[in-house]
N, C-alpha and C positions, 0 to 999 in steps of 0.2 A: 155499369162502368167496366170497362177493360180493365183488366190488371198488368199484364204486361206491357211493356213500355214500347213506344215507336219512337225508333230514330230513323230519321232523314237525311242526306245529304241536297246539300245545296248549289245549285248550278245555274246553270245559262236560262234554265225553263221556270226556275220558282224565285231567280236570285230578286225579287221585287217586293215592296212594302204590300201589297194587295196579295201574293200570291203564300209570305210568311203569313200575312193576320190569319188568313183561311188556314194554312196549315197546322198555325197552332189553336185554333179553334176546333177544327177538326181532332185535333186530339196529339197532337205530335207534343213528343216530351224531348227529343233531344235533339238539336239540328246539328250535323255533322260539316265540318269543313276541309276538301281531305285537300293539305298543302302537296302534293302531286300534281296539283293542276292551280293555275290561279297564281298572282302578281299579292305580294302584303297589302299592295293600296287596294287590291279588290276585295281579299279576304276582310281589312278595317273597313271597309264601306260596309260591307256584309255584318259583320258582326254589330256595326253601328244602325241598320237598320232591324236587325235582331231584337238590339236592348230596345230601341223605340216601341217597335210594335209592341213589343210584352209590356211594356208599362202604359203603353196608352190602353191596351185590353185587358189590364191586370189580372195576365197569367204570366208566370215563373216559365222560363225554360232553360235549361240547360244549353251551352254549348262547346261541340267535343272537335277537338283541334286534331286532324288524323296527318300525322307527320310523314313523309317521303320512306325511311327507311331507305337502303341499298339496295332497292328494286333496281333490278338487273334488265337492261332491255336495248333493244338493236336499236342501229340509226337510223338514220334517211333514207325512205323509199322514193323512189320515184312513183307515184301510183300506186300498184297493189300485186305481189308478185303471186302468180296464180301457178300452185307448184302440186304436182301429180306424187303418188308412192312409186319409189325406187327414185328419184330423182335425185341431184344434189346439189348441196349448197358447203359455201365457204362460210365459216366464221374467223374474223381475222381480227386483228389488235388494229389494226390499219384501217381508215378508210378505204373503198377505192368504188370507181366509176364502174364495176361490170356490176351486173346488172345479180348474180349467182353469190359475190360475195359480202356478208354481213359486218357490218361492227359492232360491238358492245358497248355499253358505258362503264363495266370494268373488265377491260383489255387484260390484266393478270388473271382472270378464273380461267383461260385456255391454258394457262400453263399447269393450272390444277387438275384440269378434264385427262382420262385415260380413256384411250379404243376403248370399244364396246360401251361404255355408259351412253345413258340418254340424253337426251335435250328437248325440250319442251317448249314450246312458242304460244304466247294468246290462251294462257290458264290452260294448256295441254290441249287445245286445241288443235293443234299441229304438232306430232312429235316424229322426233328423226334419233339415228343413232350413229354415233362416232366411229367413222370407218377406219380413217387413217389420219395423224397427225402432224404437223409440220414444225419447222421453228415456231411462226407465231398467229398459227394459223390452226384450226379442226377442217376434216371434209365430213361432212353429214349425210349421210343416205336417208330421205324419207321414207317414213312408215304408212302417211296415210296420206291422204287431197286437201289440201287445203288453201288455204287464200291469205298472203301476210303482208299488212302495212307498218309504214312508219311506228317507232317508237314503242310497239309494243312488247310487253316482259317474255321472258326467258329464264327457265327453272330449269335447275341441273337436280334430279331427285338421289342420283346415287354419288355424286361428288361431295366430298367432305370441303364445303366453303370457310376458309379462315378472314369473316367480315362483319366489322362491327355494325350493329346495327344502330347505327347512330352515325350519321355523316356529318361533316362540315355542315353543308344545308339543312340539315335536323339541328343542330346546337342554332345555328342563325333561329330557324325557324322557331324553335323552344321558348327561346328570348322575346320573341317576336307575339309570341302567344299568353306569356308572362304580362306584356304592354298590353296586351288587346282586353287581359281579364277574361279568358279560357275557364270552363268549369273541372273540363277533360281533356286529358293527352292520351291518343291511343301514338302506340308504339308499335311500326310496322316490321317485321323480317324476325321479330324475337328470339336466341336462338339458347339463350341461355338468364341465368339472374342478374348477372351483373349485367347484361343491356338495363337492365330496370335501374337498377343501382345508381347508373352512371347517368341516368336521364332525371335520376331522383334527388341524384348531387350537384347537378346544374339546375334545376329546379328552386331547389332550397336554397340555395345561396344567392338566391331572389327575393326570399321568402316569399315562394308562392308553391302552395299544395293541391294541385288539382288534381283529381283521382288521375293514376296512370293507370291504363288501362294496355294490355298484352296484348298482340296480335298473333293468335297462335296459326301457323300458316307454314310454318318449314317442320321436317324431319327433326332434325334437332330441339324445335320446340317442344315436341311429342315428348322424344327422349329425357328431356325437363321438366316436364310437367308441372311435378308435384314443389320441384322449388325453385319455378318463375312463379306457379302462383301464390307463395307462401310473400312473394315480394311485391307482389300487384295489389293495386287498388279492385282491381278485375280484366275481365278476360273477353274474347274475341274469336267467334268461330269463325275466321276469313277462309271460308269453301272455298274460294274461286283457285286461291295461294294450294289451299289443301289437297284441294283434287288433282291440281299437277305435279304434286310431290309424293300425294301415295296411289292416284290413282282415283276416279271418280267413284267405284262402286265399293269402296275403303271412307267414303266422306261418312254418311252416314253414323257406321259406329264409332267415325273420330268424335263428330259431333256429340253425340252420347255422353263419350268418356269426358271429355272437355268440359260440359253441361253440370255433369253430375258431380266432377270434383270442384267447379267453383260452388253451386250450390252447398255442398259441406265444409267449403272452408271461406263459405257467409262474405263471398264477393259477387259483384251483380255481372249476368254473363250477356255478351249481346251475340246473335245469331245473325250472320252478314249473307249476303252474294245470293244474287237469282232468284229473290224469294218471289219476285212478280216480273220475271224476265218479260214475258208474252206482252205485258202490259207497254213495254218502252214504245209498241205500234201499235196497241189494239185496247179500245177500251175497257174488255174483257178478260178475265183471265183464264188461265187452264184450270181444270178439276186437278191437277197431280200438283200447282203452284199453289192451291186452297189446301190442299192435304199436307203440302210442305209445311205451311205456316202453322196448321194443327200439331204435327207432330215435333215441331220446335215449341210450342205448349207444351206436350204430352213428356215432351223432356227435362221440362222442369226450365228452359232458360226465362231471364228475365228480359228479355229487350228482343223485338226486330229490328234490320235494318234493310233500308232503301238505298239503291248509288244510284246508277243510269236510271232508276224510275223516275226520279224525282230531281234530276240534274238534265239532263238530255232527251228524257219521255214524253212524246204526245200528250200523255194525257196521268200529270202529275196528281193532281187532286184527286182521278179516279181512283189510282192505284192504295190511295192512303187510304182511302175508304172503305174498299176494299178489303185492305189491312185488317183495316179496326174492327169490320163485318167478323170476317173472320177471328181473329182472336175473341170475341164477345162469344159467338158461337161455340168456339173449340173448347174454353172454357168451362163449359155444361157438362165435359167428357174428362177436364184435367186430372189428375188423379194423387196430387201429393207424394212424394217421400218421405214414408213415415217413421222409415231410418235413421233419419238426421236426428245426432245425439247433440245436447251442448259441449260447448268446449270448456275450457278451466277458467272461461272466464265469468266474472260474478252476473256481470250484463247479459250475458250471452244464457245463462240458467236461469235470468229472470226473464227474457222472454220466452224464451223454450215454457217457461211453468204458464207465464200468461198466455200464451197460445192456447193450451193444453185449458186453461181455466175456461176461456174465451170458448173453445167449443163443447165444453162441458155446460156451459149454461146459457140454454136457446135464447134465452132474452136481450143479449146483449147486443147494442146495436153496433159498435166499432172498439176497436183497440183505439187508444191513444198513447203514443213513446212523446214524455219532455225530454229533447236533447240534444244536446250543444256542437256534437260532432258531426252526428245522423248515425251513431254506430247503435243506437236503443232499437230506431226504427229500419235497421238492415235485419239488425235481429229477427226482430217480429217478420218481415217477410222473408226471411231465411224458413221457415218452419210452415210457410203458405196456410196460414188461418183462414180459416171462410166467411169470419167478417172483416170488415171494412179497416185501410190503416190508418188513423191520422199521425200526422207529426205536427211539433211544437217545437222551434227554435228560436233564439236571438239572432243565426249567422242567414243572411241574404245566401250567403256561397254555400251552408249548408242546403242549404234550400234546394238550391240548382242542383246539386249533387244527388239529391234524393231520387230527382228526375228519372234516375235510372235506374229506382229500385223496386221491383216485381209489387204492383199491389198496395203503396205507399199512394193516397189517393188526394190525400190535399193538408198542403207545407205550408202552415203560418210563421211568419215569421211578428214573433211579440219580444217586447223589452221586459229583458230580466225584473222580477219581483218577487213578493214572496211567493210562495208554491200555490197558498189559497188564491193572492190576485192573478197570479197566470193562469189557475182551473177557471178562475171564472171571467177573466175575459176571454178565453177560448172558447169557454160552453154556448158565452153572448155570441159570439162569430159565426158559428154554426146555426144558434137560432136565427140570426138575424140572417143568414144565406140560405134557409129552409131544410139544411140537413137534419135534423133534430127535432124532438119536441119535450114537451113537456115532461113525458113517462120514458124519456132514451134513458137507457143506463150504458154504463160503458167500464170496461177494463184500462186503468193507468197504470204506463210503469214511469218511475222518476228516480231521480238522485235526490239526496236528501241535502246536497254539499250543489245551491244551483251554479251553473253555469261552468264546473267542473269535470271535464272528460271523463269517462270510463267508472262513473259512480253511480248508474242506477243502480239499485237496490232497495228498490221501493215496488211493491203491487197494492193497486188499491181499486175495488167495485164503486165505481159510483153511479147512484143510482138520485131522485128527485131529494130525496130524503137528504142523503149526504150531501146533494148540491145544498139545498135549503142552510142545512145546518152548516155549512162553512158560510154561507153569505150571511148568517146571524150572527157568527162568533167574529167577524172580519167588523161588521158593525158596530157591534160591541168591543172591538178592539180602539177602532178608530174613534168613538163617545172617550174611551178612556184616556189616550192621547192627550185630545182637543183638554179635557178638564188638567 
């Protein structure tokens, strides 16, 4: 079994009831909807063919709502401007018909841009630099060759941008995602905590809590790090956003750093952009796009992710496969963080112990966390054990949530009872699906208060013996009842 999770986006190439069943068969744990693209009656059709398939193939999936953000990007080309180093272009607040000048979709950042800074086109693909400036206008001198269509983004890496990352279209959309019963909200342009905040405050006054998840992708996010993630659900290595604001061969140790603070502060991390570029024409992929995928293992994140493969790629299914090849393999080499302390919290010291028990004693065949939030079995994959995770909830929405956490390998969802009838129809589950047998023993952590947030406080070995003996004393409970 893979441990790390694959997320998907969804497109013109998979958006079909035959081409989901396969995807989540294949193994896809979270399908991505990014509202950047796409009309709400397409995104509800989508999301309506989503719940269908999962429940006709009773598999659970998550799915993650990836919001617009203030992505910054030119207008209307005609065709595809084919532009050489040393050339120039106009950036202007204005449309107009020549053919050399540009528009924005926020007209006020030229009044923030100074000569000499940069400007970025197509994930830095094309960068130029600010020669001279006008009333409401930049002239740009290119840097390098390159080729620029329609609508694509535009990064200022050394301009201090004063913009909320949350537009008009993001609050519609937010609401919109709220109606649709979304698992996750990724949050695009991040640049500080209170984006999170503010997305967290219209959210709730929905009452709907779907993990938020950070898009770290700007300068300033960097600069924040430690308390946007202190306010997140989890986090986002968007390379494409990263590499044109620090530069490509700077992506790498952002990724790192990014990786390894969500893993210590026990939020699940997803690793985005190019991870199978090769694959959007070829049913093959490169040795250096296999290695990338290893070494986003090797870093500890929890989640890949797919866009253009699996939205606009020849050959969607290939790529996934691919994926999962890969992470099964790279796995044989991962190598833990043996680091990670617990935190002050009660939950979070009783998995850290059960980890620590778990591979202290060869025979165990899996972890199992009961619990009501998913915060038991984040735990347990926070500290990457080498056997197996189960979880045990009441909430359907925990469930989906779980989706995206490193290692968390199969989320029942059962109706509150006492602790003995929920050990033992869970253990029925697992036999009756062939995971188990007779002589499995396994590590529980629980709350002893069920169906109460933030109260495990329970470890317990069970083993044939202690199963036996809870199904005689439950027996014998219910003889006493009845008389």
């Amino acid at each position: 079994m893979k441990r790390t999770k694959i997320v998907i986006t969804l497109g013109p190439a998979t958006a079909n009831k035959q081409s989901i069943k396969a995807l989540i068969e294949m193994g896809v744990d979270v399908i991505r909807l990014n509202f950047s693209h796409g009309t709400h009656e397409e995104h509800q059709k989508n999301v309506k063919m989503i719940r269908e398939v999962s429940q006709e193939i009773g598999q659970e999936v998550a799915i993650l709502q990836d919001i617009s953000g203030p992505k910054v990007r030119i207008g209307y080309i005609d065709g595809a401007l084919e532009l050489k180093r040393g050339d120039t272009l106009k950036l202007s607040k204005e449309e107009s018909i020549e053919r050399d000048s540009l528009s924005i979709s926020y007209p006020k950042i030229i009044d923030l841009v100074e000569v000499g800074e940069e400007v970025y086109f197509a994930d830095g693909t094309l960068t130029s630099k600010v020669v001279a400036k006008e009333k409401d206008s930049l002239i740009l001198e290119l840097l390098n060759d390159g080729k620029l269509t329609s609508k694509k983004g535009v990064n200022f890496p050394q301009t201090k941008l004063n913009i909320s990352a949350i537009t008009a279209k993001d609050e519609k959309d937010l609401l919109f995602g709220v109606s649709l019963g979304v698992d996750i909200v990724a949050l695009s342009f991040v640049q500080n905590k209170e984006d999170i905040l503010k997305a967290r405050k219209i959210l709730e006054a929905q009452n709907s809590t779907p993990l938020l998840i950070s898009k770290i992708e700007m300068s300033n996010a960097i600069k924040n790090l430690d308390a946007i993630l202190d306010v997140s659900d989890g986090a986002m290595v968007a390379r494409g956003d990263l590499g044109a604001e620090f530069g490509v061969s700077a992506v790498p140790r952002i990724q790192k750093k990014i990786i390894h603070k969500a893993n210590q502060k026990n939020i699940p991390v997803i690793t985005a952009t190019q991870m199978l570029s090769s694959m959007i024409k070829s049913p093959y992929p490169t040795r250096a796009e296999v290695s990338d995928i290893a070494n986003a293992v090797f870093d500890g994140t929890d989640a890949v992710m797919l866009s253009d493969e699996t939205t606009v790629g020849e050959f969607p299914l290939e790529a996934v496969k691919v994926l999962k090849d890969s992470l099964i393999d790279a796995q044989k080499g991962y190598k833990p963080n043996t680091d990670l302390l617990p935190s002050k919290s009660g939950d979070d010291a009783i998995a850290y112990s059960a980890v620590k028990l778990s591979n202290f004693l060869e025979d165990v065949d899996a972890l199992i966390a009961f619990t009501s939030s998913g915060f038991s079995a984040k735990s347990l994959a926070k500290y990457r054990p080498q056997k197996k995770i189960y979880a045990v909830t009441n909430s359907v929405e925990t469930a989906r949530k779980l989706k995206l956490s490193w290692g968390v390998e199969l989320v029942s969802v059962l109706e509150l009872s006492t602790p003995a009838r929920l050990i033992l129809s869970f253990i029925k589950e697992l036999k009756t699906k062939g995971l188990i047998h007779d002589e499995s023993k396994f590590i529980m952590t629980m709350g002893d208060i069920m169906g109460k947030k933030g109260v495990t406080n329970l470890i317990r070995v069970l083993d044939k013996d202690a199963i036996q003996t809870m199904q005689e004393q439950l027996e014998l409970s219910q003889k006493s009842s009845i008389a």
